[in-house]
C-alpha positions, 0 to 999 in steps of 0.5 A: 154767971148762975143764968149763963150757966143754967142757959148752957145746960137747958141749951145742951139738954135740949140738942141731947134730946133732940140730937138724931140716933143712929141711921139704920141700913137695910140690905136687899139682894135681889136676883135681877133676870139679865134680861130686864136689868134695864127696865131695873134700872129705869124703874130705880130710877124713876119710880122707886128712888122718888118715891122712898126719897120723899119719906120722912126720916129717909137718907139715903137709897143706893142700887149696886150691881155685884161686880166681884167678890174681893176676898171670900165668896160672892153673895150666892145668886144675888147679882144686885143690891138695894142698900136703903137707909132711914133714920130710924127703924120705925121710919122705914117701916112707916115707909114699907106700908105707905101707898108709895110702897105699895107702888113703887116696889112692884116696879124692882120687884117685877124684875126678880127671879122668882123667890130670889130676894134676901133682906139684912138689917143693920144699925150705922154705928 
């Protein structure tokens, strides 16, 4: 019975050590020019998506395309949002330095008014 027990608490240290924190979530508005949102949308698709897909720790990546605010305001100029989650801070930044970064986000860049980028951080609670 002592070893069962010892064996189940060893076992629940172990998953506690190893369990996942929180994902965090980066929210990038972006004032893509109307005139190049295909090419947004096809670089999302193509370049950018594949590329950050591969990193470690990452989760997910969503492009949105403001529809309307419901209640309040709009989001000021901003009519896209690249919402992209890791699985930790320190993975995403890993991410934002590596050669496929510095690849793939000119491609979504490109098609931005010019100085028309906001970035907001959040941790998955």
């Amino acid at each position: 019975m002592l070893r069962r027990t010892c064996l189940g608490l060893l076992a629940a240290a172990g998953s506690a050590l190893s369990a996942p924190t929180n994902p965090i979530q980066l929210h990038v508005d972006l004032d893509v020019d109307p005139a190049r949102e295909n090419e947004l949308r096809q670089n999302f698709r193509n370049i950018f998506r594949p590329a950050i897909s591969r990193q470690p720790g990452f989760v997910s990546v969503r492009l949105l395309k403001l529809r309307g605010a419901v209640v309040g305001e709009p989001p000021g100029d901003f009519n896209y949002r690249l919402v992209i989650s890791f699985q930790s801070e320190q993975q995403r930044q890993a991410w934002v330095k590596s050669e496929d970064h510095q690849k793939a986000w000119p491609a979504i860049e490109k098609t931005l008014r010019p100085g028309k980028l906001r970035a907001v951080l959040f941790d998955v609670v």
